[in-house]
C-alpha positions in Angstrom: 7.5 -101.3 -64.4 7.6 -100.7 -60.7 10.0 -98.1 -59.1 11.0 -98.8 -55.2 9.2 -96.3 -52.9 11.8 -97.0 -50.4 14.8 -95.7 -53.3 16.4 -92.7 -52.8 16.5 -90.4 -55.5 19.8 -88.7 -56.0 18.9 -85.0 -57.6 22.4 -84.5 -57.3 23.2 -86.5 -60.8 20.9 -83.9 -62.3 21.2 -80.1 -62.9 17.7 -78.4 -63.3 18.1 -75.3 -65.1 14.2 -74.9 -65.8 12.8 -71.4 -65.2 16.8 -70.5 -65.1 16.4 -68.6 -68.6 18.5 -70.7 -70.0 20.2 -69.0 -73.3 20.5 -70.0 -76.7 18.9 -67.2 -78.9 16.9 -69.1 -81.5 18.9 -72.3 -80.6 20.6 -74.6 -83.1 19.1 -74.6 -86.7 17.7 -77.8 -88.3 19.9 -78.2 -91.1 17.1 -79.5 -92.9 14.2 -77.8 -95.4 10.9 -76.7 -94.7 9.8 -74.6 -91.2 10.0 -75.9 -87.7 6.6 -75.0 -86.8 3.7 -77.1 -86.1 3.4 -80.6 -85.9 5.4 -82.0 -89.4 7.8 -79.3 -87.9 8.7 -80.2 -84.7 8.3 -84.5 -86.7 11.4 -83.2 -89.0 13.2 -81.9 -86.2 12.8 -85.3 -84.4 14.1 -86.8 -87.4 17.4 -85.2 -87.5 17.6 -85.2 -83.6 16.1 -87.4 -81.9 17.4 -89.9 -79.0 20.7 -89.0 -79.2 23.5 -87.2 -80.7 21.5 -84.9 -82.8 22.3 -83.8 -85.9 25.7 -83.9 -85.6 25.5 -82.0 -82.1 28.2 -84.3 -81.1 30.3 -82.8 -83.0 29.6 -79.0 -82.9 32.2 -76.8 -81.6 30.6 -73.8 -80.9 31.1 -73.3 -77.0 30.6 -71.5 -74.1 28.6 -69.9 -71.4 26.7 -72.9 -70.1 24.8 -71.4 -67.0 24.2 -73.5 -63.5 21.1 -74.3 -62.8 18.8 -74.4 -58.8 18.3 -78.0 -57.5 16.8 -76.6 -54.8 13.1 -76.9 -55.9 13.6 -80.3 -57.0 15.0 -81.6 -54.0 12.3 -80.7 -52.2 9.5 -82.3 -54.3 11.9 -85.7 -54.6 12.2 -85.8 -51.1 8.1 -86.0 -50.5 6.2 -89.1 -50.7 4.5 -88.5 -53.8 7.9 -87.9 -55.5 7.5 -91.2 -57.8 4.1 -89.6 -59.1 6.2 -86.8 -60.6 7.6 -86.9 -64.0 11.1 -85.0 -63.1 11.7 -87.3 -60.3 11.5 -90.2 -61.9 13.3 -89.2 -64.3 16.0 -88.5 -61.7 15.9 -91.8 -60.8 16.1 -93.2 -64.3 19.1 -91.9 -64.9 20.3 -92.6 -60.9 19.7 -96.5 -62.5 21.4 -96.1 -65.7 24.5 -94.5 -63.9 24.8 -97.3 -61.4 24.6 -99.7 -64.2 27.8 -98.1 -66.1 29.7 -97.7 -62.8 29.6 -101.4 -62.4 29.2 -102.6 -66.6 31.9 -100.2 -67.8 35.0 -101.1 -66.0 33.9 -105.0 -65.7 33.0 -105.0 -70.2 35.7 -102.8 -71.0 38.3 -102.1 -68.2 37.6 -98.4 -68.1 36.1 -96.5 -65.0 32.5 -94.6 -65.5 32.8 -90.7 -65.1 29.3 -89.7 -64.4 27.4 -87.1 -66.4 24.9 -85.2 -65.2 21.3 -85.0 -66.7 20.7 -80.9 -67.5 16.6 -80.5 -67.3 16.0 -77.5 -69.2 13.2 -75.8 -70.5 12.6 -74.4 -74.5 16.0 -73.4 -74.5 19.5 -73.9 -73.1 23.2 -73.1 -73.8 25.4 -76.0 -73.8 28.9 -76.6 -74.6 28.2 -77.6 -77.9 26.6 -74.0 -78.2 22.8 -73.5 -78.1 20.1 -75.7 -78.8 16.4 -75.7 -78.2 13.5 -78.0 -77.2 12.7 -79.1 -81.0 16.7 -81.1 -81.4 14.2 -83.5 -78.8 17.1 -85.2 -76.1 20.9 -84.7 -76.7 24.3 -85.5 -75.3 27.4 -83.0 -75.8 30.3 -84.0 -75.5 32.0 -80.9 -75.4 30.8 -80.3 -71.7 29.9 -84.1 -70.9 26.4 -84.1 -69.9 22.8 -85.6 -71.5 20.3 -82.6 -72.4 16.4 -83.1 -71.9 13.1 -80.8 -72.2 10.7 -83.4 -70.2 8.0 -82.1 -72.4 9.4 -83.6 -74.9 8.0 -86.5 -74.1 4.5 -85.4 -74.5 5.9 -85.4 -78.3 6.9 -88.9 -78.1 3.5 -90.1 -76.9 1.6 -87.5 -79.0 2.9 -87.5 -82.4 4.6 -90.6 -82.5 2.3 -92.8 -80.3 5.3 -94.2 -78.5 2.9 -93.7 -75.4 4.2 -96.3 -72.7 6.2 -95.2 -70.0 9.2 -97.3 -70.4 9.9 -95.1 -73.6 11.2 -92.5 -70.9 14.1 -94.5 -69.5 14.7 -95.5 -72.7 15.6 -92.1 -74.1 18.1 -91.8 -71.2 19.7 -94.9 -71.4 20.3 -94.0 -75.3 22.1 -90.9 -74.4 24.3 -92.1 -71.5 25.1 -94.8 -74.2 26.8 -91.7 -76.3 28.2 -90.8 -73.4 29.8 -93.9 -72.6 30.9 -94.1 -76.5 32.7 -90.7 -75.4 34.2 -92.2 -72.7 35.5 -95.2 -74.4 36.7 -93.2 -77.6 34.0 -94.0 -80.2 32.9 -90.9 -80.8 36.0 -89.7 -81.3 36.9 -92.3 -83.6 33.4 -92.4 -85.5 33.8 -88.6 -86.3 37.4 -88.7 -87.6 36.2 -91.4 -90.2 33.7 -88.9 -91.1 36.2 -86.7 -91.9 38.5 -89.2 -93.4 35.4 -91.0 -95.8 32.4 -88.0 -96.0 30.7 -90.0 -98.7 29.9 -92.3 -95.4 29.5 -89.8 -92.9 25.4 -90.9 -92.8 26.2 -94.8 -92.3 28.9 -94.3 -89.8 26.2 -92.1 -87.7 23.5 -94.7 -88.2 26.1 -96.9 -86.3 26.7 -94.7 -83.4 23.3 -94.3 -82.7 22.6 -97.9 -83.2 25.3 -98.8 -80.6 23.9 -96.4 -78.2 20.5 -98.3 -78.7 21.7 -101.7 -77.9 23.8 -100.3 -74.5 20.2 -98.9 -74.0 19.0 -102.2 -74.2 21.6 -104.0 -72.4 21.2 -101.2 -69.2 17.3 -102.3 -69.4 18.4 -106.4 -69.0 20.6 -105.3 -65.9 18.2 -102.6 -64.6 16.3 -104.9 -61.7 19.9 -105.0 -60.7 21.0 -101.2 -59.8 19.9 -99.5 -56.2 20.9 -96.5 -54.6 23.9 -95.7 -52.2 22.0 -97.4 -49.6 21.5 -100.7 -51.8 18.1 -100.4 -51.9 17.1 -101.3 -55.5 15.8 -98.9 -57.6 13.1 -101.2 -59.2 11.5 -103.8 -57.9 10.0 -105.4 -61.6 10.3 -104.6 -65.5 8.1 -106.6 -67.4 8.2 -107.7 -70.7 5.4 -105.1 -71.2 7.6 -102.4 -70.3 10.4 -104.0 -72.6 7.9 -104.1 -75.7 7.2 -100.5 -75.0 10.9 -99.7 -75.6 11.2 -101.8 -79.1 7.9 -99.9 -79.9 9.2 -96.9 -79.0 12.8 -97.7 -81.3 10.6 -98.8 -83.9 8.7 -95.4 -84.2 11.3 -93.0 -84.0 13.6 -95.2 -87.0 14.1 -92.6 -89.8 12.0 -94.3 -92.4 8.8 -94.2 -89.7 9.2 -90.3 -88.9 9.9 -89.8 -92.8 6.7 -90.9 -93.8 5.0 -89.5 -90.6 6.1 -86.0 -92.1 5.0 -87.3 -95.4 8.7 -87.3 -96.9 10.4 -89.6 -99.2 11.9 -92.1 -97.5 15.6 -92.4 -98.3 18.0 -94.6 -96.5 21.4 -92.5 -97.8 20.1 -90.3 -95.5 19.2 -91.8 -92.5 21.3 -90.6 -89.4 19.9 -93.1 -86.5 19.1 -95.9 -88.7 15.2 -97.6 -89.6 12.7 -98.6 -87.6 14.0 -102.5 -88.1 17.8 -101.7 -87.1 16.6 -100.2 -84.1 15.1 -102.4 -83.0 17.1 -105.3 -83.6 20.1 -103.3 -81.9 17.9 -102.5 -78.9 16.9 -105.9 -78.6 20.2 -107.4 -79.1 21.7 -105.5 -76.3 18.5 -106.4 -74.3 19.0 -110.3 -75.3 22.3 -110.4 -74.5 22.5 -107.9 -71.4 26.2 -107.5 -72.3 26.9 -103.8 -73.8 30.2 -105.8 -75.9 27.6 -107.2 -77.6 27.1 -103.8 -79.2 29.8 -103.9 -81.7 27.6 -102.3 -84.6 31.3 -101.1 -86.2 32.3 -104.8 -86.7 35.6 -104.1 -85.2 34.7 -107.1 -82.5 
């Protein structure tokens, strides 16, 4: 993976609130048993949590009092010719990519114009619309205030305890959670969590297809990704290799429910899963990669 020196990295699509305090007394509990510290800790939390939605973060209700964060900082180290050397600014222009890919892919796919979320870069804790949450619920999007919810260390956690060490796992993440956000912005989420309601008994399989979906638009923004540039029209990468993709379907393969189960030494138990096994993942991420169309995704069979 190669990112374009000459790209200019919009700060604007992100909202760094790190350092800004950031709220959320104790943050959202893990709904899960056992404690939350050390390593099979923070492994559990992953497993209810990570890449996307959470454990039914999506659909919390508990609002309010999201603070603003200070680009300031981070304008000033994106602007500087090392800026691709640092992790927060290319993560800024990750999701700078992913955006210009739905701008284009949404209304052309599905006849609906792209409302752009901003990224919130936050550290240990943070007060969102969907009420608080903390570094160990790993990556989330809230559709209660519209935007995608990252501690960068989080990656370190990735790489760490669950070897998904290439760097391509990053963009990855953030593609899967603009993927929620596109399913809010097309209705699915909606839709997914009133069949919750309507069939509880199912409420684990319907999730495993949300997050499944969100993989495969991951995979179909990675297919079109050569293709996105900046307002100028420089392009924001110059090459993805099939290296980089492999680190992706590595990375989806590790973080399936049945992996981190028996990483945290639990039973695995597929009634239970919430993003779907190490297989579906990949198979989703991959379809959507194949086929570099996000209709493609149609893990509800409704297409």
């Amino acid at each position: 993976m190669e990112l374009n020196e000459n790209a200019q990295i919009d700060t604007s699509q992100v909202d760094d609130r790190r350092g800004s305090g950031g709220g959320g007394i104790g943050g959202i509990p893990i709904p899960i048993g056992g404690g939350r510290g050390g390593i099979v800790g923070i492994i559990i939390a992953v497993l209810v949590a990570l890449v996307g939605g959470g454990f039914g973060l999506n659909a919390a209700v508990n609002g309010g009092g999201e603070s603003q964060g200070d680009n300031t900082a981070l304008e000033q180290k994106c602007a500087a010719d090392d800026a691709l050397r640092q992790l927060d600014c290319r993560n800024a222009l990750y999701v700078n990519s992913i955006q210009a890919y739905w701008r284009t892919a949404l209304p052309e796919r599905f006849g609906e114009q792209y409302q752009p979320s901003k990224t919130v870069f936050f550290s240990q804790n943070v007060t969102t619309g969907c009420g608080a949450a903390d570094s160990g619920v790993g990556p989330f999007y809230c559709p209660a205030d519209d935007l995608v919810y990252i501690d960068l260390t989080f990656y370190r956690v990735l790489a760490d305890q669950l070897g998904a060490e290439g760097e391509f796992a990053q963009p990855y993440v953030l593609a899967h959670e603009y993927g929620h956000h596109v399913q809010d912005l097309l209705g699915t989420e909606a839709q997914m969590r009133r069949q919750q309601q309507r069939d509880p008994d199912n409420a684990n399989a319907l999730s495993v297809k949300l997050e499944l979906q969100a993989d495969c638009y991951a995979g179909a923004w990675a297919r079109n990704a050569t293709g996105t540039a900046d307002e100028s029209g420089q392009k924001i990468f110059t090459s993805i290799s099939e290296q980089d993709i492999q680190q992706a379907i590595d990375t989806a393969e590790r973080i399936g429910d049945d992996a981190i189960s028996e990483r945290a030494n639990r039973p695995v138990n597929p009634d239970e899963f919430t993003h779907g096994s190490s297989a579906q993942r990949k198979e989703w991420f991959s379809r959507g990669y194949s086929s570099g169309d996000p209709k493609s995704c149609d893990t509800f069979g409704n297409g």
